[in-house]
N, C-alpha and C positions, 0 to 999 in steps of 0.2 A: 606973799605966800611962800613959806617955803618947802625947799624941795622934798618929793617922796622918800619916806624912812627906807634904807635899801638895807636887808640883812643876808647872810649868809647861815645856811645850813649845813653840819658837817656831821655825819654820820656811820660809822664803821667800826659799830659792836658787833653785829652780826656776819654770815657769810654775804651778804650783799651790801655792798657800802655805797654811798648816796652824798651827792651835793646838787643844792640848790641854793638859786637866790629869789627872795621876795622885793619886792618893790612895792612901798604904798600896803603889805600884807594880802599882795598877790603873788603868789611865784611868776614867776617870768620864763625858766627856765631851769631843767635840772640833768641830772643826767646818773647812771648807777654805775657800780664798777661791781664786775664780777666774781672771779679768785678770791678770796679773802688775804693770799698769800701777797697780792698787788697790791693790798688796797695802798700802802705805806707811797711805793712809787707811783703810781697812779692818781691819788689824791692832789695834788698842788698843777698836775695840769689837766686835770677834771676841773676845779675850778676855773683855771683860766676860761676852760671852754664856756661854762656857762653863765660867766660875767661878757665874755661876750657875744653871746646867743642872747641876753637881757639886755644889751647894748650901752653895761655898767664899766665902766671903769674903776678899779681897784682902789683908787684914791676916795672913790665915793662913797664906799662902803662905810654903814653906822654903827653896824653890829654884828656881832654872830653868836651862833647857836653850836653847839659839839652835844654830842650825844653822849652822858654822863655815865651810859652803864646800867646794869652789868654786862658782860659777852667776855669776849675772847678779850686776854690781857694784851693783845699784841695789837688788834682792832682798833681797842680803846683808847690805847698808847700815839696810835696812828691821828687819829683824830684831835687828841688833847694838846698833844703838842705841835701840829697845823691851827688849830683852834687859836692856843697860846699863842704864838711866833704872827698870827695872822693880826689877833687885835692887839699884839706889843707894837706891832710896826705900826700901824695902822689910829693907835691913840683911842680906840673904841671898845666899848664895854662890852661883854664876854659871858652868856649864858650858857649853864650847866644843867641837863636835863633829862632827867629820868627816860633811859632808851625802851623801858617798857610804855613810860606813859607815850612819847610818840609812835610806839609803836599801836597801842588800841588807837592810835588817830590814825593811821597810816593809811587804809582804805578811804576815811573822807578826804585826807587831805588829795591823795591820787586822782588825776585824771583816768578816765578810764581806758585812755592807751597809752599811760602811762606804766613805766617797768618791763623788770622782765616776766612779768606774771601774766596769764589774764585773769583779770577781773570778775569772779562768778558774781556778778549780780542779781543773779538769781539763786546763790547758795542759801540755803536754809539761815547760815549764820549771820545773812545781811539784817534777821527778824529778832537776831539774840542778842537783850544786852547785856547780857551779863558774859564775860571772857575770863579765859582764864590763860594766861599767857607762859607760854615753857619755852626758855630761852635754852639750848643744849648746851651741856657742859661732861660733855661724855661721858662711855659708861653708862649706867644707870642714875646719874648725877643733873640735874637740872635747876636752871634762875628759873621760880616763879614767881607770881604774884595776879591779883585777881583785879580788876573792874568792873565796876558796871556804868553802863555809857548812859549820859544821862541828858544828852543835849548840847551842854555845856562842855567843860572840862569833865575830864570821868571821874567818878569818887571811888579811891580805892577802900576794894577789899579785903584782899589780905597784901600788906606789906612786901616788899620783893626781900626772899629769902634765896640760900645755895641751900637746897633738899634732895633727897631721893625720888625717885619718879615713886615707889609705894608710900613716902608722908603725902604726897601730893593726891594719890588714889584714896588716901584715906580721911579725905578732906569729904566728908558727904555731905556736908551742907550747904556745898557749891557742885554738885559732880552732877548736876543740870545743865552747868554752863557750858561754852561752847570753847573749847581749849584750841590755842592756836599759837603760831610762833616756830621755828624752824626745830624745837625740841618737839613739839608736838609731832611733825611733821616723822622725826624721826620712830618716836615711840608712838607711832597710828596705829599699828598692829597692836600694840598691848593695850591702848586706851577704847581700840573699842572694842577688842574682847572684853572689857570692865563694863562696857555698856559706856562707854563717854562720845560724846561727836566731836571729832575733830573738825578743825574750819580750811579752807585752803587757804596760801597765801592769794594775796599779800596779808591776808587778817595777821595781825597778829606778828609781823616781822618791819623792825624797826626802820625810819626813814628820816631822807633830811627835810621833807614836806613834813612828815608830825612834827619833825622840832619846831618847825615853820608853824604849824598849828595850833600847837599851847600856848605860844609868846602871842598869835590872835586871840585865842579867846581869854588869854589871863594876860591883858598890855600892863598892867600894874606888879608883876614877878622883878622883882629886882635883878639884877646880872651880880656877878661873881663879887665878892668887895675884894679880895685878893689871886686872882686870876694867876699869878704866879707859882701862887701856895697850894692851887687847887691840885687834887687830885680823882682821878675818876673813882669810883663806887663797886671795888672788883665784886665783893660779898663773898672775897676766900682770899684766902693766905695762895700766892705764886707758887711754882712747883721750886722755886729756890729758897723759899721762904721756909718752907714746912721741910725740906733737906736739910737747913741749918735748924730746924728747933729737934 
């Protein structure tokens, strides 16, 4: 028989960045970093810690997971190239994964003392499936994109776009849903003067347990074919970018 599939989870779009490892597509262990300005140096020995909290050796590892975006370019950058460098050494294949999509998984995948959140399990939003996720992007400027959770893997509804928080208010044929994500978090004041419900976290704020929980419910996603060449999913031009056009 052999050994359990052991993967790594790396996550640091958002202000709260996350690794964990699964075993057999059980986490074993994770653990969050908090600063976003740390995540860079605190990433590489966040894992050690929770490779060996799973009582994994590094050599064992089959796989990993990086959280593809969108958030913060510095986040993302954090992640991709630990991601990169982790499965070049390593000889192991290298999945790229929508940090909204593990973020609607984030709450199932969570144990319930898990994070730095508590867990309202009893929030209205545990009954809503439809989300609608705002990733911040300062200003008035927000990543969104929509779900609705269906059991399975969640089937998107609207595409993850860079919008204004009012394209997003004017989106009424979703403005039922239950908006959540650390954009949300910020523009709560103005979403529910609109009349929107915002959700608390963790709903809605990305994890290295959701990346962990797409690669379970979807084991047939293929991993990167060029892992080198990859790059994360900013959904905008860098502020160096748009200086030189």
């Amino acid at each position: 028989m052999s050994a359990p599939w052991v993967m790594v989870g790396l996550e640091t779009s958002g202000p709260v960045g996350s690794v964990a490892v699964a075993v057999g597509g059980s986490v074993r262990a994770r653990t969050f970093l908090g600063e976003p300005g740390a995540h860079a140096a605190g990433l590489v020995p966040a894992l050690e810690v929770v490779l060996r909290e799973a009582g994994v050796a590094r050599a064992a590892v089959d796989a990993v997971a990086v959280g593809a975006g969108p958030g913060s370019f510095t986040g993302l950058r954090v992640a991709a190239a630990a991601g990169k460098g982790l499965a070049h050494a390593l000889g192991v294949p290298l999945w790229a994964i929508s940090s909204f999509l593990a973020a609607t998984l984030t709450e199932e995948a969570l144990p319930g003392d898990a994070g730095p959140w508590a867990l309202a399990r009893d929030a209205v939003g545990m009954h809503l499936h439809t989300r609608y996720l705002l990733f911040d992007a300062r200003g008035d400027r927000v990543f969104a994109a929509a779900y609705r959770l269906t059991g399975g893997l969640p089937r998107e509804l609207r595409s993850p776009r860079f919008a204004r928080l009012d394209e997003v208010l004017a989106d009424e044929e979703l403005a039922g849903a239950g908006f959540c994500g650390d954009g949300a978090n910020r523009h709560a004041p103005r979403l529910r003067s609109e009349g929107r419900l915002v959700l608390p976290p963790p709903l809605g704020f990305p994890s290295a347990d959701g990346l962990l929980r797409v690669l379970a419910l979807d084991p047939d996603r293929p991993p990167l074919s060029d892992p080198g060449g990859w790059e994360p999913d900013y959904l905008r031009a860098s502020s160096a970018e748009r200086e030189r056009r």
